[in-house]
C-alpha positions as CSV (number, residue, x, y, z in Angstrom):
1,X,0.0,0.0,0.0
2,X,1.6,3.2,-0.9
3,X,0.8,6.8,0.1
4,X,1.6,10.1,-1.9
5,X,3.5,12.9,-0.1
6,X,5.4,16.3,-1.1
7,X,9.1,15.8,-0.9
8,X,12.5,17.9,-1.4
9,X,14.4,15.8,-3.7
10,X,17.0,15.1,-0.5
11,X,13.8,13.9,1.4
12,X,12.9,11.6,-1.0
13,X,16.4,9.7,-1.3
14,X,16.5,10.3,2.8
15,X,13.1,8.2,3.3
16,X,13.8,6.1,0.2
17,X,16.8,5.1,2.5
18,X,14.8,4.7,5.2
19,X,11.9,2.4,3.7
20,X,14.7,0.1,2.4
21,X,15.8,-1.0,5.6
22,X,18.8,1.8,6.4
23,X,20.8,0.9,9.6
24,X,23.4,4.5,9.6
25,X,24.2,7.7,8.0
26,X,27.3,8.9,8.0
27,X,28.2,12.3,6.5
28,X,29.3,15.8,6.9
29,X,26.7,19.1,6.2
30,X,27.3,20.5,3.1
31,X,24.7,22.1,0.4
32,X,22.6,20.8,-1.3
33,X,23.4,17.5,0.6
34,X,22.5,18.6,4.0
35,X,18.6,17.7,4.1
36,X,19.4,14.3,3.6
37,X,20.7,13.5,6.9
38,X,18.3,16.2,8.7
39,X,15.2,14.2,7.5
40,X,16.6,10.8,8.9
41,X,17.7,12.2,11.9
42,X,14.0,13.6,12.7
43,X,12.3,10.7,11.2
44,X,10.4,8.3,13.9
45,X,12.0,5.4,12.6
46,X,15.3,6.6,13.2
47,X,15.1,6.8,17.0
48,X,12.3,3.6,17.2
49,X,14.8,1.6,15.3
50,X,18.4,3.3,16.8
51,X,19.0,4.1,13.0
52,X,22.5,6.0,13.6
53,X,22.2,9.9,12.5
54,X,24.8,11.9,14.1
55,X,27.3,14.1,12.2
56,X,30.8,13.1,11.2
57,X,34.1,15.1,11.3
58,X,34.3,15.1,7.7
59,X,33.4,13.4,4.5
60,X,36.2,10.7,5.0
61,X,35.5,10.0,8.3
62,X,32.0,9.5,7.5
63,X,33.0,6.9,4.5
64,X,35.4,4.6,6.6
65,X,32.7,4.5,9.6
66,X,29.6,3.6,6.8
67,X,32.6,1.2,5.3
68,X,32.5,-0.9,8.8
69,X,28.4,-0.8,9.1
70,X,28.5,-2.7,5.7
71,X,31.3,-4.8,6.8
72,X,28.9,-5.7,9.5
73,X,26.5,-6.8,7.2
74,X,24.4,-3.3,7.9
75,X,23.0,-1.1,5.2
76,X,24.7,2.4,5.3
77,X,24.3,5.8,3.2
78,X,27.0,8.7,3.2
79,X,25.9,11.7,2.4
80,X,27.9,14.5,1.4
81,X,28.0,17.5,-1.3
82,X,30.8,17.1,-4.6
83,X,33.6,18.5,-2.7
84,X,33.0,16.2,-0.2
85,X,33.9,13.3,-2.7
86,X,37.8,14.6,-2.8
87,X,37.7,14.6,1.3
88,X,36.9,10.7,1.0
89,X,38.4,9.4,-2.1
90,X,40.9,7.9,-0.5
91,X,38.3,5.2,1.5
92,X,35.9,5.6,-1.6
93,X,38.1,4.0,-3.9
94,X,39.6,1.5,-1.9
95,X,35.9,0.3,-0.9
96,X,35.4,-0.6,-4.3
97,X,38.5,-2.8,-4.4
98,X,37.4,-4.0,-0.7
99,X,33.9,-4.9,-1.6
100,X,30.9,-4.6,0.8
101,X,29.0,-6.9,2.8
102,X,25.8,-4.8,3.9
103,X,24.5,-2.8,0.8
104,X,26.3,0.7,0.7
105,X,25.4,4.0,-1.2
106,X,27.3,7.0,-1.6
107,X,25.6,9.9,-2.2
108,X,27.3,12.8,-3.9
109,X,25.5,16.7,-4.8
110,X,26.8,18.0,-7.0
111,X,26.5,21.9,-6.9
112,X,26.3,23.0,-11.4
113,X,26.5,27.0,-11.0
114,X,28.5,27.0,-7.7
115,X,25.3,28.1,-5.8
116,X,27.9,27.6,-2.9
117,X,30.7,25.8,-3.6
118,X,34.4,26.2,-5.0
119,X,33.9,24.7,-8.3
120,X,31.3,22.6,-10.5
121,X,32.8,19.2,-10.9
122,X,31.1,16.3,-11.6
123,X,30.8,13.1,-9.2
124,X,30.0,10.3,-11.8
125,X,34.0,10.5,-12.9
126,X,33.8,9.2,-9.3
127,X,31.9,6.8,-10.0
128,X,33.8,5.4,-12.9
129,X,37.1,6.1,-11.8
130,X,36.1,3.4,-9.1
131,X,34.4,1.6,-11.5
132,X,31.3,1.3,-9.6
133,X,27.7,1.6,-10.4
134,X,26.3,5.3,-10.6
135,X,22.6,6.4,-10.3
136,X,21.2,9.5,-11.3
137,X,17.9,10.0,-10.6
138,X,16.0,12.7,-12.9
139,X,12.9,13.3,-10.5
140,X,11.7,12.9,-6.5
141,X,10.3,10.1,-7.3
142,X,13.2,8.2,-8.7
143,X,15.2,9.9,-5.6
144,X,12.7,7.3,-3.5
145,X,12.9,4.8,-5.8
146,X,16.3,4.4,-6.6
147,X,17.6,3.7,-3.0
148,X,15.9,0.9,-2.5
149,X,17.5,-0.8,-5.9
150,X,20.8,0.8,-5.4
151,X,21.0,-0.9,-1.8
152,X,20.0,-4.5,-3.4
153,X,22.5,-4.0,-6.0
154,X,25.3,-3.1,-3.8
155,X,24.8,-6.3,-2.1
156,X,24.2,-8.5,-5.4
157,X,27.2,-7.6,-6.7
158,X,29.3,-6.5,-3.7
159,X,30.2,-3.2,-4.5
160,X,29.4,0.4,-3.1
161,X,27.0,2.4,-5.2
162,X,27.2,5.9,-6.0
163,X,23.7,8.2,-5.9
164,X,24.4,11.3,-7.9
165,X,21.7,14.2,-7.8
166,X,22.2,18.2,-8.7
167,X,21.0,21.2,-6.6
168,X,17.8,21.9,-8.6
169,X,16.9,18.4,-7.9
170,X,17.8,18.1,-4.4
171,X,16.1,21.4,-3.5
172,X,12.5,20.9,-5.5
173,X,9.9,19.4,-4.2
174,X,7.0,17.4,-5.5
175,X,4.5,14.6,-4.9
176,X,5.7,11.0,-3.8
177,X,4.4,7.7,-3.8
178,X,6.1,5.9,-0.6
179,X,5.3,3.0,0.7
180,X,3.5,2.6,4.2
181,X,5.7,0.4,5.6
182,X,10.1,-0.4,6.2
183,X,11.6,-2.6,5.2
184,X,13.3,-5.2,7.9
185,X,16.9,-4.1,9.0
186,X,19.5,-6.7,8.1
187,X,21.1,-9.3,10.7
188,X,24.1,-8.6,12.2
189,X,26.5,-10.5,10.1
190,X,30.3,-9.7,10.2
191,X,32.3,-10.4,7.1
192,X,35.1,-13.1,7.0
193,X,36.9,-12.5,4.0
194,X,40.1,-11.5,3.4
195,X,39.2,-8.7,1.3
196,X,38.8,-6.4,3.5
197,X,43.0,-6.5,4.5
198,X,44.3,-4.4,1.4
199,X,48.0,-5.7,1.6
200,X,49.2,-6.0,-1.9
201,X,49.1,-9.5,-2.3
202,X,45.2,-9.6,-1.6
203,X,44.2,-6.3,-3.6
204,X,45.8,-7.4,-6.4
205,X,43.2,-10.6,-6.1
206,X,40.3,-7.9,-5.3
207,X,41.1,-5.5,-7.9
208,X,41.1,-8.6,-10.7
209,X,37.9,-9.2,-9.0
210,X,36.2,-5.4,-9.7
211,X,37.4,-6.1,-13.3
212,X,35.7,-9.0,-14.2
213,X,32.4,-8.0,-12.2
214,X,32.5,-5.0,-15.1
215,X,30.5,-7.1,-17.5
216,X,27.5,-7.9,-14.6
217,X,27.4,-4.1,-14.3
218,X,27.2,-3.0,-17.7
219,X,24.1,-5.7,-18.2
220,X,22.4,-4.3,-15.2
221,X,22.5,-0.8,-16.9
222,X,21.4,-2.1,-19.6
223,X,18.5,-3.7,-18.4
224,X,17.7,-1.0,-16.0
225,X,14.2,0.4,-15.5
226,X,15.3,4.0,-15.3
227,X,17.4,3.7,-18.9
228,X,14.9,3.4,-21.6
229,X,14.7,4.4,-25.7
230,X,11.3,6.3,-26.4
231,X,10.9,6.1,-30.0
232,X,9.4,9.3,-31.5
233,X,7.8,10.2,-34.6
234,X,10.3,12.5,-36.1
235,X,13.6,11.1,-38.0
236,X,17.0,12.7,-37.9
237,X,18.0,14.3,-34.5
238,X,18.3,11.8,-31.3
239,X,18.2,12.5,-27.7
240,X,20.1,11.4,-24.7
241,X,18.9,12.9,-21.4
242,X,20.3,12.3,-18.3
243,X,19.4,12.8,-14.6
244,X,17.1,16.4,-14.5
245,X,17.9,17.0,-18.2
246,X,15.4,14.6,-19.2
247,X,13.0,16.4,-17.3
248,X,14.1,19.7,-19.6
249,X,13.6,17.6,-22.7
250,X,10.1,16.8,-22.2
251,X,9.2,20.4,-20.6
252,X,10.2,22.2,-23.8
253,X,7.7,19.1,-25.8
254,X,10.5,18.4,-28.9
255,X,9.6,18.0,-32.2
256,X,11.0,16.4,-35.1
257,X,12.8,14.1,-33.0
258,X,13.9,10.5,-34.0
259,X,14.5,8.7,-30.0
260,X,15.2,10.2,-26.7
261,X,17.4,7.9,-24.8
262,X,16.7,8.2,-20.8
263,X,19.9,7.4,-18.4
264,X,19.7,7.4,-15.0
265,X,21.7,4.6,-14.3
266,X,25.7,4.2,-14.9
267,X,27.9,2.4,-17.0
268,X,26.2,3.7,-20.4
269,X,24.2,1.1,-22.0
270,X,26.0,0.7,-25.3
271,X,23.8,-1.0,-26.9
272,X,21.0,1.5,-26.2
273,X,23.4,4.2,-27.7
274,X,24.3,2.6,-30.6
275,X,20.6,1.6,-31.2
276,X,19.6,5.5,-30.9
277,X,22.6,6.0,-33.5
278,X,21.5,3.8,-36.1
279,X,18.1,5.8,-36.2
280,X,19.3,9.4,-36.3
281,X,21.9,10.9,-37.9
282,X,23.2,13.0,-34.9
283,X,22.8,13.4,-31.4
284,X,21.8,15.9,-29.0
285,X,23.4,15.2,-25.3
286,X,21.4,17.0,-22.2
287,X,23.1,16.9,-19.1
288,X,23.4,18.6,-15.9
289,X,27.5,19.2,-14.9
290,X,30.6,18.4,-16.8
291,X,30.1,16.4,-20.6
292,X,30.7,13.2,-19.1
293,X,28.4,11.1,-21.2
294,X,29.1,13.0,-23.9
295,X,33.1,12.7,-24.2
296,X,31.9,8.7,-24.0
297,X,29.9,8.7,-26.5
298,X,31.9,10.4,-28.9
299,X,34.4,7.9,-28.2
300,X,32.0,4.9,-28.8
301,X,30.6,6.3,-31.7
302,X,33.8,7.5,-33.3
303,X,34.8,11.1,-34.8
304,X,32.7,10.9,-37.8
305,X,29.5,10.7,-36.0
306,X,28.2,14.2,-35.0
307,X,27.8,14.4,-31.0
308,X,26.1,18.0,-30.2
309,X,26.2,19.6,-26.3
310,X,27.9,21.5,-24.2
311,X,31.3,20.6,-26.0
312,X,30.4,22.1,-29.5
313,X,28.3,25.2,-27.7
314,X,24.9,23.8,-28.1
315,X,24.3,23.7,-24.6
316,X,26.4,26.4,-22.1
317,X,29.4,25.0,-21.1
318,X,29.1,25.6,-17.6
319,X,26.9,26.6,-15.1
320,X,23.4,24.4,-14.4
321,X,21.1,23.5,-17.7
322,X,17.0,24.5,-17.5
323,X,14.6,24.3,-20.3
324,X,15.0,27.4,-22.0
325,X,18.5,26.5,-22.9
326,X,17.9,23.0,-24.1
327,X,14.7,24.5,-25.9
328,X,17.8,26.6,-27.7
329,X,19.4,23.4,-28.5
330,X,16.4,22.2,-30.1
331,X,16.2,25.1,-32.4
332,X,13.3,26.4,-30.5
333,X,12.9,30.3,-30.4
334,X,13.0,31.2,-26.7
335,X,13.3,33.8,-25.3
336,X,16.0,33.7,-22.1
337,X,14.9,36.7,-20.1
338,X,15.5,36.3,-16.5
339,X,19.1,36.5,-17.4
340,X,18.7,39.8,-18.6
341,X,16.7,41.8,-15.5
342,X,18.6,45.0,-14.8
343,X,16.0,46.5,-12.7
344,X,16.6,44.3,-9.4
345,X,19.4,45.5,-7.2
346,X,21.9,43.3,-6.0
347,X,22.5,42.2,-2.7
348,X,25.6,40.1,-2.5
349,X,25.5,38.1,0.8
350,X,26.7,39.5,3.9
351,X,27.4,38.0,7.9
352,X,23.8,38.2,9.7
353,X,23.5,41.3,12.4
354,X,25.5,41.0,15.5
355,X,27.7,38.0,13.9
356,X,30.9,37.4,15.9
357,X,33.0,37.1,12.7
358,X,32.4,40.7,12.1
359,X,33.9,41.7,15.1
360,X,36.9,38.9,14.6
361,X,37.2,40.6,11.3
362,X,37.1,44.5,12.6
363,X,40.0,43.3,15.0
364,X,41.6,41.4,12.2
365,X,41.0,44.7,10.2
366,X,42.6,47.0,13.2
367,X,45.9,44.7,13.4
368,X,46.5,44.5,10.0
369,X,46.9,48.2,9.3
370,X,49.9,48.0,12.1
371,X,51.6,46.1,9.1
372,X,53.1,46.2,5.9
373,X,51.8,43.1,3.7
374,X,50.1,41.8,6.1
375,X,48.3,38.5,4.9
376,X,44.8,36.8,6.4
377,X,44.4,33.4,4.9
378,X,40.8,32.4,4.4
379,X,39.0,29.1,5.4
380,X,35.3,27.8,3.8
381,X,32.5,28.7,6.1
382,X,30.4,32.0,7.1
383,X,32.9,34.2,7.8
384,X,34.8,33.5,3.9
385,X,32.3,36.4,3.4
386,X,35.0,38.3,5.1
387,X,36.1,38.2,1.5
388,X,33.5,41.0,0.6
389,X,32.9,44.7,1.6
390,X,32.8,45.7,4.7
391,X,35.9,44.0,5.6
392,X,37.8,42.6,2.3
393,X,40.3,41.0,4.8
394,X,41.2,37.7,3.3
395,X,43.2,36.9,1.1
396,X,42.6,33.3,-0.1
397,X,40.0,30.6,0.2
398,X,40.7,27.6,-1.4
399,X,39.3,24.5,0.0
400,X,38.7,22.8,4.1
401,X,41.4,23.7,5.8
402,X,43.3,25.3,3.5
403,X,44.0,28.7,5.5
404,X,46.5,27.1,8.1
405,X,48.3,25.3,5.6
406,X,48.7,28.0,3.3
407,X,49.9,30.4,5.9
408,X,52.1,28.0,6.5
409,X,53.6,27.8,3.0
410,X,53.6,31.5,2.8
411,X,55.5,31.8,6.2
412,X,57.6,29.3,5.2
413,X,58.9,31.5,2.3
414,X,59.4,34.5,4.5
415,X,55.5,36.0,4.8
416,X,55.0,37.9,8.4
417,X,52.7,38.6,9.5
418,X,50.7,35.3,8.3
419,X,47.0,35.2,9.8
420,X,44.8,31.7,9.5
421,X,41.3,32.4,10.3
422,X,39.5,29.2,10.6
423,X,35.5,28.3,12.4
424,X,35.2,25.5,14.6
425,X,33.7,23.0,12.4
426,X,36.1,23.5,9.5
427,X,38.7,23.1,12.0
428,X,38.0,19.4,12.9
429,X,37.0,18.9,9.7
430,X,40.3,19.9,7.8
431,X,42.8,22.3,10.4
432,X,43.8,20.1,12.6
433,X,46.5,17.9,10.8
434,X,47.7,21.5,9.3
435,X,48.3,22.9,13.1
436,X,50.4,19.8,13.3
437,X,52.5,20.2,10.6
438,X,52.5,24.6,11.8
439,X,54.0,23.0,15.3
440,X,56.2,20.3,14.0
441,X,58.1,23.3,11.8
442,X,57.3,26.3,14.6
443,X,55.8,28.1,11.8
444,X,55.6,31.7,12.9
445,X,51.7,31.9,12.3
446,X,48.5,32.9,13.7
447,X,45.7,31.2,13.7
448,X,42.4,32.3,14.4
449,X,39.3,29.5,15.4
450,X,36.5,31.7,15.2
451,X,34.3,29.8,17.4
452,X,30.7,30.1,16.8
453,X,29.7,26.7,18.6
454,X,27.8,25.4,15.4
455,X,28.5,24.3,12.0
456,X,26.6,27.6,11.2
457,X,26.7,28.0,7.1
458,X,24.7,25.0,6.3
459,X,22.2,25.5,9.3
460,X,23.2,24.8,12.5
461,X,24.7,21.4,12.6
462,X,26.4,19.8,15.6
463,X,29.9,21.2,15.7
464,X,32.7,18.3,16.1
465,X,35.2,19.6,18.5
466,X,33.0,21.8,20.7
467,X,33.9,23.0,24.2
468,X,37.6,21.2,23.1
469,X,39.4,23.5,21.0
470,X,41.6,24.4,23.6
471,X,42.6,20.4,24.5
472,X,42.9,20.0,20.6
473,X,45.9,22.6,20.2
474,X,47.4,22.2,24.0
475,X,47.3,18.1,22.5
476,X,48.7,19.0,19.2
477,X,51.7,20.7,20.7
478,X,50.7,24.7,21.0
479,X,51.9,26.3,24.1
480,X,49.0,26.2,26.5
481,X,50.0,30.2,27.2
482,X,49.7,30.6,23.4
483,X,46.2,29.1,23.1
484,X,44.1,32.1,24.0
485,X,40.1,32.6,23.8
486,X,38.3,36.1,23.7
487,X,34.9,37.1,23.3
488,X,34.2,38.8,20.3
489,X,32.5,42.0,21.6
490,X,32.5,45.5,20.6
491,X,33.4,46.3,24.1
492,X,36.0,44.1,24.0
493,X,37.9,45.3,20.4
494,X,40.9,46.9,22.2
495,X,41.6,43.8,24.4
496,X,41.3,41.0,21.6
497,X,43.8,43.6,19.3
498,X,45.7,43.7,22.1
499,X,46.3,39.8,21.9
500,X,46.7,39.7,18.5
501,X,49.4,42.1,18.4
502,X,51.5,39.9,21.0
503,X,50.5,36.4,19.2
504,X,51.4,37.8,15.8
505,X,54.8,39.0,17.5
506,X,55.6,35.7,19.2
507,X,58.0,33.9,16.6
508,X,56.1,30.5,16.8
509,X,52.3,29.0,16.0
510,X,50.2,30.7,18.6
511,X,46.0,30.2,18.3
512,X,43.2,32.6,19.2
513,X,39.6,31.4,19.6
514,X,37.2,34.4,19.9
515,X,34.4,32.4,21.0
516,X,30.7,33.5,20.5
517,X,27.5,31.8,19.8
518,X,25.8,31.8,16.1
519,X,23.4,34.7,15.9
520,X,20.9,32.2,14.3
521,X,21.1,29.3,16.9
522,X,20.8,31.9,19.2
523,X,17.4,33.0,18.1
524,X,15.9,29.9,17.5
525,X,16.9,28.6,21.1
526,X,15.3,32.1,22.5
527,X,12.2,31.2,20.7
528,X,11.6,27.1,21.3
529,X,12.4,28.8,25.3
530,X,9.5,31.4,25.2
531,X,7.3,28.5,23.3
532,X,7.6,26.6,26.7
């Protein structure tokens, strides 16, 4: 018996998990991702079956922990945003050498336009760098449906699965058929094998293995359910659509078109392609991210077949497709306005009223100007806006963690003064090993944890390392007189330049956590208090 309800694509994959019998997610908040693991942590099932929910460090973390769930014989999703793939590639890969014993998926979002992100890449090259199944749902309700086929592949074939979804995908909602009731958790049931101990002699047996299971996986594409050839009425131009850009296909109603070729599930299905071929005489590739199917089919079809998309300018080359610009594609005449408004203002974003990373930054701001070149390295979190008018105080921001290391390199090559400024969560997540290297070497850097006790850009997550910043640096080797903690208050601007001035002077790694709570945690604890 099924019932239909309104879902954000991340709550349909979260309760598609759910209904198929989910025993843990692991993962690390980062958009579009984050909903995912929000939903299942709410979700009555979760705390009536003791479904584990709680926040990793980071991205790798979260991979190794959901890596020893399956090797339990427990099914376990990881959840994380594109970026988040580089963070655990190192466990990713080898998992698909390993093998699994409990179904696992890996869910990657990827973020085409950099709606907040670093960069646009693509996380089915993932996928087949691992050589691993890939799904790529192209509505909610293959978000639902997917996980529970993904899960019974991973465990028919013993391999991890990756889930792949965009940002317009993950962050739309509409109508769901779900079933009424989960399905069983498995049995505990450790693995015995061998293959989980990757000493040469045995992954050279488990990587033979993943090779010859490449057959299996390329006939389960092909017969897959979510890849199918509709035949049109037209002759000459064919389709294929993948993920959310078959959606686009069919909302801009083609005409004159020979086949449209659906994927949603990875390897390609060659034969499907070269069927599409045979019947038009070229072919239109739709997809959200980089050209990955498209770069593949060119090379199974050969140089002399024309391949159309965002290679040859047909489709933009970056940023995130919609229907207008495949409707351009399609030699439709449309009309792309809404990249053309003028009259609406623009309001870049900017740290909320009363933020404590503004008065970290005015500090930051106020020691600086003591100095000639004086460089603040920038970290990924709220206060990167520090980037942007008012302040304009960073200079770099490159990926998790990055700021200590790089004022490292810089100091390393004669930069003084060199400022890290760093929040809690990205700290645990990426800064910590960096300090170590700064304390190993007696870098003569600063580093700033500005402490706002929540992992605040993506909501308000849990925050690893909270209320132990302190015992983190004393452990990792920083003079306990050098680890100092201020509260960033207007009041107290003279006192916390004060200490920045004598750290920035002290010719080894000194830390500074000015230490005040999110603005937007704040409030919503304020109001759940005058509820009750």
């Amino acid at each position: 018996m099924k019932e239909k309800r309104l879902l954000l694509g991340d709550e349909a994959i979260a309760l598609g998990a759910l209904d198929a019998g989910l025993s843990g997610v692991y993962a690390y908040p980062g958009t579009p991702s984050t909903e995912i693991t929000e939903f299942i942590q709410k979700h009555p099932l979760t705390k009536e079956r003791g479904i584990h929910s709680r926040w990793c460090t980071n991205e790798k973390t979260a991979m190794e922990a959901a890596l020893g769930m399956s090797y339990a014989g427990k099914r376990a999703l990881v959840c994380m945003k594109h970026v988040g793939m580089n963070v655990c590639a190192d466990a990713f890969i080898n998992s698909a050498v390993t093998g699994v014993n409990g179904g696992l998926v890996v869910l990657a979002a990827d973020d085409p336009s950099m709606h907040s992100s670093q960069n646009e890449q693509d996380s089915r090259f993932y996928g087949k760098f691992a050589m691993v199944p890939i799904f790529e749902p192209s509505n909610q309700q293959e978000c639902y449906d997917v996980m529970g086929t993904a899960f019974d592949l991973s465990e028919a074939i013993k391999l991890p699965v990756v889930m792949r979804l965009v940002t317009r995908l993950a962050h739309s909602r509409a109508g769901v058929e779900v079933n009424h009731e989960a399905r069983e958790m498995n049995a505990f049931r450790l693995d015995t094998g061998k293959n989980w101990i990757l000493l040469p002699a045995i992954a050279r047996k488990q990587n033979e293995l993943l090779i010859s299971k490449q057959s299996t996986i390329e006939q389960f594409a092909e017969e897959s359910t979510y890849n199918r050839l509709e035949i049109q009425e037209g002759k000459g131009l064919g389709i294929i659509a993948s993920g959310i850009g078959y959606n686009y296909v069919h909302e801009v109603h083609p005409s004159g078109v020979s086949a449209i070729l659906k994927i949603s599930q990875y390897p390609l299905p060659q034969k499907q392609i070269k069927q599409l071929a045979e019947m038009s005489d070229r072919i239109l590739v739709v997809e959200d991210g980089q050209p990955f199917i498209e770069e593949s089919v060119k090379g199974m079809l050969g140089s002399d077949y024309a391949i159309i998309g965002r290679l040859t300018g047909d489709l933009p080359r970056t940023g995130e497709l919609n229907p207008d610009f495949v409707g351009k594609a399609l030699g439709k005449d449309v009309d792309i306005t809404f990249t053309d408004i003028h009259e609406v203002v623009g309001r870049p974003p900017a740290l909320c009223k009363g933020c404590g990373h503004r008065d970290v930054y005015q500090a930051l701001n106020a020691i600086v100007a003591q100095y000639d070149d004086c460089r603040i390295f920038g970290d990924i979190g709220c206060y990167t806006l520090g980037a942007l008018p008012p302040f304009q105080s960073i200079a770099s921001c490159v990926d998790m963690g990055a700021s200590i290391t790089m004022a490292k390199g810089a100091a390393d090559a004669g930069q003084h003064p060199a400022i890290a400024i760093i929040g809690d969560s990205t700290f645990t997540h990426s800064g910590m090993t960096g300090l170590l290297d700064a304390v190993n070497d007696h870098s003569p850097i600063t580093v700033v944890i500005s402490d706002n006790l929540t992992t605040a850009m993506t909501g308000g997550q849990d925050s690893a390392g909270t209320n132990k910043f302190e015992q983190i640096c004393i452990g990792l080797g920083v003079a306990p007189e050098h680890v100092r903690v201020v509260v960033p208050l207007p009041k107290n601007m003279d006192e916390i330049v004060k200490i920045l001035k004598e750290e920035i002077d002290y010719p080894d790694v000194s830390v500074i956590i000015p230490r005040r709570e999110c603005m937007q945690t704040l409030g919503r604890k304020l109001k759940n208090k005058a509820k009750k």
